[in-house]
C-alpha positions in Angstrom: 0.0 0.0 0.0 0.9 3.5 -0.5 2.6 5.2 2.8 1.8 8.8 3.5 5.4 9.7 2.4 4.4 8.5 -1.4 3.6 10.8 -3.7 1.5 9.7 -7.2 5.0 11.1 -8.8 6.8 8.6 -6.5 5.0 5.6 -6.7 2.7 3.6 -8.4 1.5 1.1 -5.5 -2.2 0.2 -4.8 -3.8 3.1 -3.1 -4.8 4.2 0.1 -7.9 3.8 2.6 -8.3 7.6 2.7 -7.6 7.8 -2.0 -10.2 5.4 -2.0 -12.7 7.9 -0.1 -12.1 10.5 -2.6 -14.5 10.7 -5.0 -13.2 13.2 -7.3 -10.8 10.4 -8.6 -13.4 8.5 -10.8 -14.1 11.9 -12.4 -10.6 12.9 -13.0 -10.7 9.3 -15.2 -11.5 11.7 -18.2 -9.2 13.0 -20.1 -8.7 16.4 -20.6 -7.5 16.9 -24.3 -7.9 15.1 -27.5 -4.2 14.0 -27.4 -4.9 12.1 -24.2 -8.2 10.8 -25.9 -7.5 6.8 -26.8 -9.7 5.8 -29.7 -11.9 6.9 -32.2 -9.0 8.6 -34.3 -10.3 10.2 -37.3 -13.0 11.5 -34.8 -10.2 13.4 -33.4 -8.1 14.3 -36.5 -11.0 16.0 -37.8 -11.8 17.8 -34.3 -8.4 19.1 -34.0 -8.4 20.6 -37.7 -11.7 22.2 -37.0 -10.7 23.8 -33.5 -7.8 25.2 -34.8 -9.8 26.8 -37.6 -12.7 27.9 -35.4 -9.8 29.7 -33.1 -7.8 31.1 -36.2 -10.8 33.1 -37.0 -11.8 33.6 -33.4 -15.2 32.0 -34.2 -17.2 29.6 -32.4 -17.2 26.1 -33.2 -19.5 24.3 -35.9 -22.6 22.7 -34.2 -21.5 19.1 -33.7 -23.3 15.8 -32.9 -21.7 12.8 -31.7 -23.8 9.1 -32.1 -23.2 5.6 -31.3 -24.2 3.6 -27.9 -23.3 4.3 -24.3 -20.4 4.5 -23.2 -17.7 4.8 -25.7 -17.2 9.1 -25.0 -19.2 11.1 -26.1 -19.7 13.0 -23.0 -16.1 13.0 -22.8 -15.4 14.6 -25.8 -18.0 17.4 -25.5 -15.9 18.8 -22.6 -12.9 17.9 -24.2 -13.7 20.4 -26.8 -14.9 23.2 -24.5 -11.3 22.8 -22.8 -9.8 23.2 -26.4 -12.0 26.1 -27.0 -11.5 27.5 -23.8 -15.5 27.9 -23.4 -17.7 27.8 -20.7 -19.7 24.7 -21.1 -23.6 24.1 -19.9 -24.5 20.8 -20.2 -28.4 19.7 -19.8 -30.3 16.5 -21.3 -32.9 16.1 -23.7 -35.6 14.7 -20.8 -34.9 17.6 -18.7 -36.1 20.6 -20.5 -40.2 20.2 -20.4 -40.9 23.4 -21.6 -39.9 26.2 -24.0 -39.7 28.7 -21.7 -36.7 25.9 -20.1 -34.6 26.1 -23.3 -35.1 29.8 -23.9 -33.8 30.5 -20.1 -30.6 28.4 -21.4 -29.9 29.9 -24.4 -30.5 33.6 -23.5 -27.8 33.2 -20.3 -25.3 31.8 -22.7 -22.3 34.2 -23.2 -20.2 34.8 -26.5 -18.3 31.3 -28.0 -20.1 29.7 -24.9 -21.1 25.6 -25.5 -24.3 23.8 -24.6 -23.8 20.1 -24.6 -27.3 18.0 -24.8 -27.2 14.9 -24.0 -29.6 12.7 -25.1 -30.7 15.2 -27.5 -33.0 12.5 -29.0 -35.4 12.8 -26.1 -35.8 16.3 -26.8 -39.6 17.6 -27.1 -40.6 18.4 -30.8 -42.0 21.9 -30.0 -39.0 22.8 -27.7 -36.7 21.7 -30.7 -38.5 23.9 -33.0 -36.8 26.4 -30.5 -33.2 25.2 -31.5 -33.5 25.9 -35.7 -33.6 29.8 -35.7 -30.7 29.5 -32.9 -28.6 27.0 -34.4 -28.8 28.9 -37.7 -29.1 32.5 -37.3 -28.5 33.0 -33.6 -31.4 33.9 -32.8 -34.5 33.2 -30.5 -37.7 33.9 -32.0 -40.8 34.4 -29.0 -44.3 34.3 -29.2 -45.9 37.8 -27.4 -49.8 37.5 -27.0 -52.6 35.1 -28.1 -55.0 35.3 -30.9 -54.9 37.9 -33.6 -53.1 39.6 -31.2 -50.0 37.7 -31.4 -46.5 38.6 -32.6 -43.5 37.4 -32.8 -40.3 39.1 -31.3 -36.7 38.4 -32.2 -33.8 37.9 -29.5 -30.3 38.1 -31.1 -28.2 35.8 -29.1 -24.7 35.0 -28.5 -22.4 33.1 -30.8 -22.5 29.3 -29.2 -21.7 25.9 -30.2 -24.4 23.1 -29.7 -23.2 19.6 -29.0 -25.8 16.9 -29.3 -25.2 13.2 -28.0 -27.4 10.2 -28.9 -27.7 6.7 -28.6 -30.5 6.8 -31.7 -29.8 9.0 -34.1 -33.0 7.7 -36.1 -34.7 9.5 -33.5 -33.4 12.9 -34.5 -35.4 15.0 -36.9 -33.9 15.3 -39.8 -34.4 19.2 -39.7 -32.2 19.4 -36.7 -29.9 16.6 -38.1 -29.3 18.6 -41.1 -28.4 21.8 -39.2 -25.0 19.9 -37.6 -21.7 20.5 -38.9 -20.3 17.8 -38.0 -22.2 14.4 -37.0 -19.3 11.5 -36.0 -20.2 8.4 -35.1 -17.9 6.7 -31.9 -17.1 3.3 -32.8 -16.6 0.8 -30.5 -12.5 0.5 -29.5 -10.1 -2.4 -30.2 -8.6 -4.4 -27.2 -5.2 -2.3 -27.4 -7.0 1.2 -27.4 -8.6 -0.3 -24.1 -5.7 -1.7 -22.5 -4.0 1.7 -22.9 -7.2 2.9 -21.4 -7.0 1.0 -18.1 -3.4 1.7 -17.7 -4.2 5.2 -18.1 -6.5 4.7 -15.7 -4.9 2.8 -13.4 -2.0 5.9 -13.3 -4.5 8.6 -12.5 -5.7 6.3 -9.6 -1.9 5.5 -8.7 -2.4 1.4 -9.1 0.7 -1.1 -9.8 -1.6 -2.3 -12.6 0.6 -5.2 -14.7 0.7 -5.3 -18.4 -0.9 -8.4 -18.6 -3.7 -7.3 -16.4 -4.6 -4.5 -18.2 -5.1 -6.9 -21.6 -7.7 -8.9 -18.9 -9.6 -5.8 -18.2 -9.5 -5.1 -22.3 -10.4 -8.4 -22.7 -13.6 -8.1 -20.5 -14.7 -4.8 -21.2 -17.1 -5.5 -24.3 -15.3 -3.2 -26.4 -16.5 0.1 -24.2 -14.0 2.1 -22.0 -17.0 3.2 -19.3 -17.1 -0.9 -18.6 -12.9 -0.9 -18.2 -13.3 1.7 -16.3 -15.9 0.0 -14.6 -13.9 -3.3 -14.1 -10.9 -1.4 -13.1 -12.4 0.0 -10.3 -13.7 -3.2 -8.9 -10.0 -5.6 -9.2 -8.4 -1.8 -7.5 -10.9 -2.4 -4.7 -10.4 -6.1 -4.9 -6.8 -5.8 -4.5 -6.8 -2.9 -1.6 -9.1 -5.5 0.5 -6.7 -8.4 -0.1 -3.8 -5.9 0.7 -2.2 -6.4 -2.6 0.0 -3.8 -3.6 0.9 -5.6 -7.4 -2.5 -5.9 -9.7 -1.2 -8.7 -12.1 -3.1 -11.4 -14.7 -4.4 -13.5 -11.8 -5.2 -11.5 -9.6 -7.3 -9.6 -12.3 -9.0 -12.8 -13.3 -10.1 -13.6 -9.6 -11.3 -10.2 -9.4 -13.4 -10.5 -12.3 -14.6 -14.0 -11.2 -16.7 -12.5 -8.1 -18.2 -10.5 -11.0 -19.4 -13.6 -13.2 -18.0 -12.0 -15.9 -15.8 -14.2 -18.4 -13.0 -14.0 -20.8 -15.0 -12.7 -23.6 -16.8 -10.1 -20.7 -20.1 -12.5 -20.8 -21.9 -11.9 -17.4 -24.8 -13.9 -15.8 -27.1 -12.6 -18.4 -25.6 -13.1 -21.4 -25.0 -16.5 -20.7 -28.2 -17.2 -19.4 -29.8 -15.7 -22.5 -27.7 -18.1 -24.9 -28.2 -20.9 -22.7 -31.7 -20.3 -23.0 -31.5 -20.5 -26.8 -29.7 -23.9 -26.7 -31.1 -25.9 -24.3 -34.8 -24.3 -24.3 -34.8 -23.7 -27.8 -32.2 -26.7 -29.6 -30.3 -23.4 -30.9 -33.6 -21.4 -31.8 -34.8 -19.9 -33.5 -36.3 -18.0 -30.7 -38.8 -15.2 -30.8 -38.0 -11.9 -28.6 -41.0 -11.9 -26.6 -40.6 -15.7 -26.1 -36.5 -15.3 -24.8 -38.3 -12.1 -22.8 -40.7 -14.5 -21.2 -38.5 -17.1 -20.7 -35.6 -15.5 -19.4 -37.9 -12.6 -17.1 -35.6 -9.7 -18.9 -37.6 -7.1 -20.5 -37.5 -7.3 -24.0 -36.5 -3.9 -24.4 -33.2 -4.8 -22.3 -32.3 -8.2 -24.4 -32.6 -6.0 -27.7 -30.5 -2.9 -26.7 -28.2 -4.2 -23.8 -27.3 -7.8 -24.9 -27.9 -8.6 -28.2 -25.3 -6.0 -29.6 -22.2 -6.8 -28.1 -23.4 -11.0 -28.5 -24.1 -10.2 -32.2 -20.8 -8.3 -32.7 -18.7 -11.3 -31.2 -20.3 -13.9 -33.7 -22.8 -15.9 -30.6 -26.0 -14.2 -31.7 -27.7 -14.4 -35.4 -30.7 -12.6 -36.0 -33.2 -14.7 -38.9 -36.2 -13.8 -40.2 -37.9 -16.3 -37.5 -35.9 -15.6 -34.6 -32.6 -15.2 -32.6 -30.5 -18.5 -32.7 -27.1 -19.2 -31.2 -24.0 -20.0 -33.3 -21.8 -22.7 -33.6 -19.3 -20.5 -31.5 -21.9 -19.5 -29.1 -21.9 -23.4 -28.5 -18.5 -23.9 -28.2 -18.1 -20.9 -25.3 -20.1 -22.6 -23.3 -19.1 -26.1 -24.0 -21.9 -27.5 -25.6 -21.9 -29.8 -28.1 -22.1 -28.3 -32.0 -25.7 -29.8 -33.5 -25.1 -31.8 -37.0 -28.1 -29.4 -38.6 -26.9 -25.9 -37.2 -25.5 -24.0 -39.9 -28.4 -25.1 -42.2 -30.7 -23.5 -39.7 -28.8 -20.4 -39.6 -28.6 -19.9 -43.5 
């Protein structure tokens, strides 16, 4: 364990009772600038040429919106870029602003080059987004005075700003805000490497003796999304303090990760239990949504957006035209035998 003569410059040991109490540590997991951003590269190739354009001309940034699923930094980047701007940044969700009168207060306390970061901008009302089109375009906040034939419209000139959007569907965006983004990127999901440098990064910031070959454990596990590394990391660094280990290595990772139920492909209780379902309930499917819902008491909603995904991207998962059905390598994960008929049922 660290001593209190240690410094994080000094040593990289497993960390102390009174670290672990600090809870600004999980926040300070973030980086801070795109060159300490792992990942998603021509993402930030293409940021960096167009904040260093937006500052040669002194201008605000183009509107941007950043897609994919949870997880894999969106969030993070949107404060990234307010650091590389040097702007203020107000950051609100799409759920949270009921009214119009909610996003008009916003907007008109925004100062010059200031960003507003959405998250969730999917969720956002269809009448209050109507309030973001004269304001994204022309900087401008159009009100309503009055009622009847008495109405009229009055015209608030506002400051320059940058709007950030994140979404996990961007099929749920109108297209007449989609269209009024400069930039829309999409965050892929990262490679084991990218998230092995993660959890060492990581594992610096939070000053753990985190071996090599423990990191590629956590990358391993970490279904290709740096929050769950992150996430992971967290757990074998409290694992370890408990056990009063001060050297995080392979093994010690693995036994970590055991209390979890999470494998070597990062399959937890669920995921198994879900392909199991298929297999033994099923004879490899196919299965019907509503039926794996019924039968494994996960909503359905859950088994579509949560599991399916990653099991789809890793080959266990096939979706047909009658149902989800487990793959020969499903099968073999698990340790069941391969059924003679399997690929013709897939095809």
């Amino acid at each position: 364990m660290c001593t209190p003569s240690q410094t994080p410059a000094s040593a990289k040991s497993a960390i102390s009772t009174e670290d672990f109490a600090d809870s600004t540590l999980d926040i300070s997991l973030r980086p801070k600038k795109l060159v300490d951003f792992v990942g998603q590269e021509k993402i930030k190739n293409n940021l960096s040429l167009s904040i260093q354009a937006a500052k040669q001309r002194n201008e605000s940034l183009g509107h941007t919106l950043f897609y994919g699923p949870p997880g894999l930094g969106k969030t993070t980047l949107a404060h990234i870029i307010s650091k590389e701007m040097s702007a203020n940044i107000r950051t609100t969700a799409g759920p949270a602003i009921e009214r119009a009168g909610d996003l008009a207060a916003i907007l008109t306390n925004l100062e010059p080059g200031d960003i507003l970061f959405i998250d969730e901008i999917h969720r956002l009302n269809k009448t209050i987004e109507e309030i973001l089109y004269p304001a994204m375009e022309d900087s401008a906040l159009d009100i309503v005075v009055g009622k009847g034939p008495s109405a009229r419209t009055l015209r608030l000139e506002l400051p320059s700003f940058t709007l950030i959007g994140a979404t996990t569907k961007l099929s749920m965006i109108s297209a007449p805000l989609r269209d009024r983004f400069n930039g829309i990127w999409r965050l892929e999901f990262y490679t084991h490497d990218d998230l092995r440098q993660i959890a060492l990064r990581s594992a610096d910031i939070l000053r753990i003796n985190l071996k090599e070959d423990a990191a590629k454990e956590v990358a391993s596990r970490a279904r290709r999304t740096p929050r769950i590394a992150n996430r992971l990391l967290r757990h074998v660094r409290d694992v370890a303090q408990v056990r009063n280990q001060e050297e995080i290595d392979a093994q010690v990772c693995r036994e970590s990760l055991k209390l979890l139920e999470i494998d070597s492909l990062g399959l937890d209780e669920t995921d198994r239990a879900l392909l199991t379902t298929i297999i033994e309930r099923f004879n490899g499917g196919p299965a019907g949504l509503s039926t794996l819902s019924a039968a494994t008491g996960e909503d359905h909603s859950t088994i579509e957006e949560v599991y399916e995904p990653y099991l789809m991207q890793i080959g266990f998962l096939s979706r047909t035209p009658r149902g989800r059905m487990a793959t020969p390598a499903a099968y073999e994960h698990l340790g069941k035998k391969v059924p003679a008929n399997l690929q013709e049922k897939l095809l």
